[in-house]
C-alpha positions in Angstrom: 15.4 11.6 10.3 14.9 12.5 6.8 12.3 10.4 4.9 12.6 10.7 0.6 9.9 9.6 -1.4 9.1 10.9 -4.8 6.0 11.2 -4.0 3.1 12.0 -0.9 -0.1 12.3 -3.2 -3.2 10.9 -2.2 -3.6 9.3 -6.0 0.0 7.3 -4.9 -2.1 5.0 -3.0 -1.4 3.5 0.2 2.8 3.8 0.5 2.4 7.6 0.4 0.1 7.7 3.0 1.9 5.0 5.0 5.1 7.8 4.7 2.6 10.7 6.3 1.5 8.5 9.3 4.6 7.0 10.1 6.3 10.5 10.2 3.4 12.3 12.4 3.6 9.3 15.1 7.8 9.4 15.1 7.5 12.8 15.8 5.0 12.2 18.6 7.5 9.4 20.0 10.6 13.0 19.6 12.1 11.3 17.1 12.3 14.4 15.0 11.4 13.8 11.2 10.5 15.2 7.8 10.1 14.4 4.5 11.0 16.0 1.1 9.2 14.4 -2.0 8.2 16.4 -5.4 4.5 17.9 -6.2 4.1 14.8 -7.8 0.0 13.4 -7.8 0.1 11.3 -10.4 -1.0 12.6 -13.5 -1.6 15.6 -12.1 0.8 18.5 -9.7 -0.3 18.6 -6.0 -1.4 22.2 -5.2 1.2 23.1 -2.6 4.1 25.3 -1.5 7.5 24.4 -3.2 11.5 25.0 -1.9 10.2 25.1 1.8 9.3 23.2 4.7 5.1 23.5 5.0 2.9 21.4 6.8 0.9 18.9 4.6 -1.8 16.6 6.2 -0.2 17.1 9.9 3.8 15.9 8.6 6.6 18.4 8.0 7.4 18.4 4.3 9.7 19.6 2.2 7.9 19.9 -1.5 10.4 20.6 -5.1 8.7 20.9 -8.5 8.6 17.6 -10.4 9.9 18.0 -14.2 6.4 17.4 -16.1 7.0 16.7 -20.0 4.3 15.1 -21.8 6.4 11.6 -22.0 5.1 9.4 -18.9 7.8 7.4 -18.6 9.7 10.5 -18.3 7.3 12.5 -15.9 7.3 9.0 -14.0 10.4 9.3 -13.2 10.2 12.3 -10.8 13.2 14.2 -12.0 13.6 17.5 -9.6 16.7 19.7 -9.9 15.3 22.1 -7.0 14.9 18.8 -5.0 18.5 17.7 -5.9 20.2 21.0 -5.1 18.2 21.2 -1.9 19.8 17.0 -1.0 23.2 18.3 -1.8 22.5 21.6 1.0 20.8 19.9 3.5 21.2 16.2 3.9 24.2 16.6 6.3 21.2 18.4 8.8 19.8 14.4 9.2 21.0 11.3 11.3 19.8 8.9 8.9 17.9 8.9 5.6 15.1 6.5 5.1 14.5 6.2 1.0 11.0 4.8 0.6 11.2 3.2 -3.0 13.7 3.1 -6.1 13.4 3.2 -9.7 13.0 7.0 -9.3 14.6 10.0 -9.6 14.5 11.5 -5.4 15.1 7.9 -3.8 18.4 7.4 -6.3 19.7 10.6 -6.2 19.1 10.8 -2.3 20.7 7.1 -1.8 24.0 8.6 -3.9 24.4 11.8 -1.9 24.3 10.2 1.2 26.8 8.2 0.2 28.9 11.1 -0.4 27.8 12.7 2.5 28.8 9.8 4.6 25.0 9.5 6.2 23.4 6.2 7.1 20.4 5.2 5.1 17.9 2.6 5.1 16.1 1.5 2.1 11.8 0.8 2.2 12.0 -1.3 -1.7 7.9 -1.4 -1.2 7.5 -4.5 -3.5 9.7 -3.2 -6.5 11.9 -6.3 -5.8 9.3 -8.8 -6.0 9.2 -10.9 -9.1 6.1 -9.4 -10.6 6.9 -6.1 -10.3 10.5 -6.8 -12.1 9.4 -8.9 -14.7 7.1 -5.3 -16.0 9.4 -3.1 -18.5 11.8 -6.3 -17.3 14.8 -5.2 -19.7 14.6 -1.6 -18.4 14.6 -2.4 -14.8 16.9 -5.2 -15.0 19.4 -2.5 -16.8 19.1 0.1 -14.1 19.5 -2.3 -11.3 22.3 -3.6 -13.0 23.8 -0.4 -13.6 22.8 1.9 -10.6 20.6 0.8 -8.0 21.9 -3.0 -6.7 25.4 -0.9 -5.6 23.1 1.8 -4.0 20.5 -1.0 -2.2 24.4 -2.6 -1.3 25.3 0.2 0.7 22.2 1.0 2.5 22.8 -0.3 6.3 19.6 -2.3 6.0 16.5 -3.3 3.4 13.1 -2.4 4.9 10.1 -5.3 3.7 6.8 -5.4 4.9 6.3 -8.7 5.1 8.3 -12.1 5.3 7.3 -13.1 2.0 8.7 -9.8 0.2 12.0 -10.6 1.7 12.3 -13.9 0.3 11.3 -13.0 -3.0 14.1 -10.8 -3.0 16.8 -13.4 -2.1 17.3 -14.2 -5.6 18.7 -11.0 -6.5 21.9 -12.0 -3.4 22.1 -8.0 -2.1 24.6 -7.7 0.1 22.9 -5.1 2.8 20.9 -7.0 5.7 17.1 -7.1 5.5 14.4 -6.8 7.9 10.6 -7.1 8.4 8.9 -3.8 9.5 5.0 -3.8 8.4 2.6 -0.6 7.4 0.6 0.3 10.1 -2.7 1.6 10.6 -5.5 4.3 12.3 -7.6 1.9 14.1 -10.9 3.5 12.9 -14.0 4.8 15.1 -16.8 2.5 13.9 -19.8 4.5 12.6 -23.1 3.8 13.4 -25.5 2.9 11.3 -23.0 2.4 8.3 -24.2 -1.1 6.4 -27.8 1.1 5.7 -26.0 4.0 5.2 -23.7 2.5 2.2 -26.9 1.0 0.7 -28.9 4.1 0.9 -25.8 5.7 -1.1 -25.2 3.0 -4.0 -29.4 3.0 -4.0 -29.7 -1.1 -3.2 -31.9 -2.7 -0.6 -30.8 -2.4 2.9 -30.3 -6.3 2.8 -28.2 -6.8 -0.6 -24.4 -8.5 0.3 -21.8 -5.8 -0.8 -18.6 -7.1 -2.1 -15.8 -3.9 -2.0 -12.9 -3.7 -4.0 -10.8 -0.9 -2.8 -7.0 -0.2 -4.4 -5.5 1.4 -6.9 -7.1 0.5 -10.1 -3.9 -1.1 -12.1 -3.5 -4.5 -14.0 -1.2 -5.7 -11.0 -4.0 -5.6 -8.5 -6.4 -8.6 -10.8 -9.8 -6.3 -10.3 -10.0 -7.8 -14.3 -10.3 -11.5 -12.5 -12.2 -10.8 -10.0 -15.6 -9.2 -12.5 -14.7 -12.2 -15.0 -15.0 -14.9 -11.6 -18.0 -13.1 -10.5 -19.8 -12.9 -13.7 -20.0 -16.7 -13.4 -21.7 -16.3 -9.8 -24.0 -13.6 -10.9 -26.6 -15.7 -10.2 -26.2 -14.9 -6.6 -27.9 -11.4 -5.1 -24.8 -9.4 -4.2 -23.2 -5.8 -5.6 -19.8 -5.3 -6.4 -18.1 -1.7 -4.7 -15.4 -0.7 -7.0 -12.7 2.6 -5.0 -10.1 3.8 -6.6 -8.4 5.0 -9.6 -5.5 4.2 -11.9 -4.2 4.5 -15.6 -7.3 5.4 -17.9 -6.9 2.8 -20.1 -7.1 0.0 -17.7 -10.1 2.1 -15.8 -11.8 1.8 -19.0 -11.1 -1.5 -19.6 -12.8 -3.0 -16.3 -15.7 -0.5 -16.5 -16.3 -2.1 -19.9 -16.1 -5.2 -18.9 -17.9 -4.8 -16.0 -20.6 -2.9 -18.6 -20.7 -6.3 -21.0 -20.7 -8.8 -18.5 -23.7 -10.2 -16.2 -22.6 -8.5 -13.4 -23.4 -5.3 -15.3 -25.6 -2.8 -13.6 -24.5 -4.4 -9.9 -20.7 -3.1 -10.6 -20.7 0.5 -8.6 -17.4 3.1 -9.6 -17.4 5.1 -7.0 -14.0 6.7 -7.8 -11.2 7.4 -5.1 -12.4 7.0 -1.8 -10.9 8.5 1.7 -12.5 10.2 5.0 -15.5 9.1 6.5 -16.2 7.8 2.7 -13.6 5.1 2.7 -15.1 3.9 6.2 -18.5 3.9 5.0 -17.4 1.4 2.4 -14.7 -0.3 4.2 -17.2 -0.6 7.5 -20.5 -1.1 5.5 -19.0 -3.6 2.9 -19.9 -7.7 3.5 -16.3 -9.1 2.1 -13.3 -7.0 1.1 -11.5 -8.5 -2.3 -8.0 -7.5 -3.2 -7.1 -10.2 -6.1 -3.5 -9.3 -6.6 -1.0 -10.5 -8.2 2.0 -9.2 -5.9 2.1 -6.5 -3.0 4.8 -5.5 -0.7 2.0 -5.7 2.2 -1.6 -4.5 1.3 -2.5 -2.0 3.5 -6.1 -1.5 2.6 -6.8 -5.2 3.5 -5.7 -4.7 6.9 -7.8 -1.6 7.2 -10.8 -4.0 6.0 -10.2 -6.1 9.1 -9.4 -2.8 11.3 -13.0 -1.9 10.0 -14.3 -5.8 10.7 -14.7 -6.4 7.1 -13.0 -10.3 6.3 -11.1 -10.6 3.3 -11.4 -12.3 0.0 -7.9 -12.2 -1.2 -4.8 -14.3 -3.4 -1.4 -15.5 -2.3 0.4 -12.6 -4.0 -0.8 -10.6 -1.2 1.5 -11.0 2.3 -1.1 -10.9 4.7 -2.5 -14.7 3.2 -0.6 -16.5 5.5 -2.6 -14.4 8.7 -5.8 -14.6 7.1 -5.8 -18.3 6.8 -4.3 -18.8 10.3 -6.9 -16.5 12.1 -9.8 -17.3 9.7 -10.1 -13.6 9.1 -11.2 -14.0 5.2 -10.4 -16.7 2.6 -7.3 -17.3 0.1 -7.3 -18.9 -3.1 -5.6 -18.4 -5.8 -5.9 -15.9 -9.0 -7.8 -18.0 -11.4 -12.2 -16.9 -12.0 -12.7 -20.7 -10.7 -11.1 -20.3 -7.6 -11.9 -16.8 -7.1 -16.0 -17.9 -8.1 -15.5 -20.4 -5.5 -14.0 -18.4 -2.4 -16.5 -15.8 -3.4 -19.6 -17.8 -3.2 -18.0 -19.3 0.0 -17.8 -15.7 1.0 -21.5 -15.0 0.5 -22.9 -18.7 2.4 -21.2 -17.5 5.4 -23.4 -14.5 5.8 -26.2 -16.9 6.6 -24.0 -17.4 10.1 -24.7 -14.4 12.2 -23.3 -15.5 14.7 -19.7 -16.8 13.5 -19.3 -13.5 10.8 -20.1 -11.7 14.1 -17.2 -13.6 15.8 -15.1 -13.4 12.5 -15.5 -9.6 12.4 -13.6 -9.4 16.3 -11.1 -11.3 15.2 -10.2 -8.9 12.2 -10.5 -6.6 14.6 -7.9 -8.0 17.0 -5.2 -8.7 14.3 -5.3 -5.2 13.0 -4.6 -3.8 16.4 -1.0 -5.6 16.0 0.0 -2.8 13.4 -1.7 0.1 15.2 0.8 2.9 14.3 2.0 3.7 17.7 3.5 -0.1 17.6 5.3 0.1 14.0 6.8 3.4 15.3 8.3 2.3 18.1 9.6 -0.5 16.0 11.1 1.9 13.7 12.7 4.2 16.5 14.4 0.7 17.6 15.7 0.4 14.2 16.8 3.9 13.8 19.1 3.6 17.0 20.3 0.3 15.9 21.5 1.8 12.8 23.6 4.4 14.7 24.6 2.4 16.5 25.5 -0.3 14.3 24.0 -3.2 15.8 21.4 -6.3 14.3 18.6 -4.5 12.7 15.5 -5.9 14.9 12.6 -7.6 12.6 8.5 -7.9 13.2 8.0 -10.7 11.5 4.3 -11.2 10.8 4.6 -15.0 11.8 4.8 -13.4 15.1 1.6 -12.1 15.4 -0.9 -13.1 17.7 -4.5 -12.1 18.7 
């Protein structure tokens, strides 16, 4: 199986990383897979080798030179010429293609050649279909979809969301290729000992202060804005707000100015992108995890909060809403700073309760173990062999979950 994705670097965020994990545990089930992707990072060029098959965070990958010009929407785009000659070459080596994303340069010119190559391929759209994300640089994308990409998600033999709710918000658009529900999975993580004084001793707080973690990629789509203005109206309250991650400059400026201006002001901690035995620390020593977004395809990092036994604080543009509210794993409201103040503050009293944020953190724990790796694998093997052979694409629809 080949997997295309413009891009495996770390500052990518979660769907890169989902690509990596879901690759090392197919080939662990000997369903034989790679992936080919440019030296993308970002702003920046991953350090690695180019034009042949290496070995990059325990997954088989193929790396090409991305075309870097000092234009972003240009270097955004991913265009490779190596990576296209080597698609043209080797593609006909694979059983089936599985394109992770579109609106870039690999995933469309991979989707075309196999095509012309006569190769099966499924189609990951990771959000880029939802209604937020096509109403940004709306007449651009609506123009290349028009133009390219709905005929290339038409042919696909199936649609790949993560969550029910990314599927329907994609019914509007009336693409003819069937969809299915296949989820990110997840590394349920060894819990450290010691970690809640441990995170304090590192953002220098008492060993008693609530910490509040905000953990994703630092853009506009994922509402960190909202969430400092709602909690500058609770600062009142004795907590300390964990912000992880990175993003555009601008916006990073943005927040940490208004973070800076606000009441919360010296309580906001940028700690920058986390991963390793950091990222636990904060994900495992953090009272509430927030992700205020306004759309996701599934949210990854919230489901590694609850893996860790962290509850969420999130909105309904996130997928996983409909689980937290049913399991009482965290609290939902919507993206406004009274709501968010509210469910926040709600957040806090319940740390009082030892007892039920005891019994709340088990039950995180027992819904992430539903999208344990090994289980979305062997989901995706079934899918792979239905594809071959032509048959319904299965779904795991998160409405089926159960602890």
């Amino acid at each position: 199986m080949l997997h295309v994705i413009p891009s495996v670097g770390p500052l990518r965020g979660g769907p890169s990383q989902a690509v990596l994990e879901i690759v090392r545990t197919l080939n662990q089930l000997d369903v034989e897979s790679e992936i080919v992707a440019t030296n993308d990072n970002g702003p920046e060029l991953l350090e690695v080798p180019l034009c042949r098959r290496t070995e990059f965070e325990g997954a088989p990958v193929w790396f090409f030179p991305r075309f870097s010009p000092r234009v972003g929407a240009i270097r955004e785009f991913a265009y490779s010429g190596a990576l296209t000659r080597w698609l043209w070459r080797s593609m006909i080596r694979y059983d089936v293609v599985h394109v992770h994303a579109f609106f870039s340069y690999a995933c469309t010119a991979a989707m075309l050649m196999a095509q012309r190559k006569r190769i099966p391929y499924i189609v990951r759209p990771l959000g880029l279909l939802c209604e937020w994300s096509l109403q940004q640089s709306a007449f651009r994308k609506k123009a290349y979809l028009a133009l390219v990409e709905r005929s290339n998600l038409n042919r696909s033999a199936g649609l790949e969301f993560t969550a029910e709710q990314e599927l329907r918000e994609a019914e509007p658009l009336h693409l003819r290729a069937p969809g299915f529900v296949l989820p990110f999975g997840l590394d349920l993580p060894k819990e450290f000992p010691e970690v809640r004084a441990q995170l304090r001793r590192h953002l220098n707080v008492p060993e008693d202060e609530p910490v509040i973690l905000f953990l994703s990629r630092l853009h506009p789509k994922k509402g960190l804005h909202h969430l400092i203005q709602a909690l500058d109206t609770v600062a009142t309250r004795r907590f300390s707000l964990v912000v992880a991650g990175s993003g555009p400059m601008d916006y990073m400026a943005q927040v940490r100015e208004q973070a800076l201006r606000g009441a919360l002001n010296e309580r906001v901690h940028f700690v920058g992108f986390a991963q390793g035995a950091t990222k636990q620390m904060l994900l495992q020593g953090a009272d509430v995890f927030a992700l205020t977004s306004h759309s996701e395809s599934f949210a990854i990092a919230a489901m590694e909060a609850m893996a860790a036994g962290t509850p969420v604080l999130i909105t309904p543009g996130v997928p996983l809403s409909p689980l937290v509210s049913k399991f009482d794993t965290g609290w939902v409201t919507q993206l406004n700073p009274m709501a968010l103040a509210s469910a926040a503050s709600q957040a806090l009293d319940s740390l009082a309760d030892r007892d039920a944020a005891k019994a709340r953190a088990q039950r995180c724990r027992a819904l992430a173990a539903n999208f344990e790796w090994s289980r979305i694998a062997f989901r995706m093997k079934r899918v792979y062999e239905a594809v071959l052979e032509q048959r319904h694409l299965p779904s795991f629809e998160l409405g089926d979950v159960r602890l």
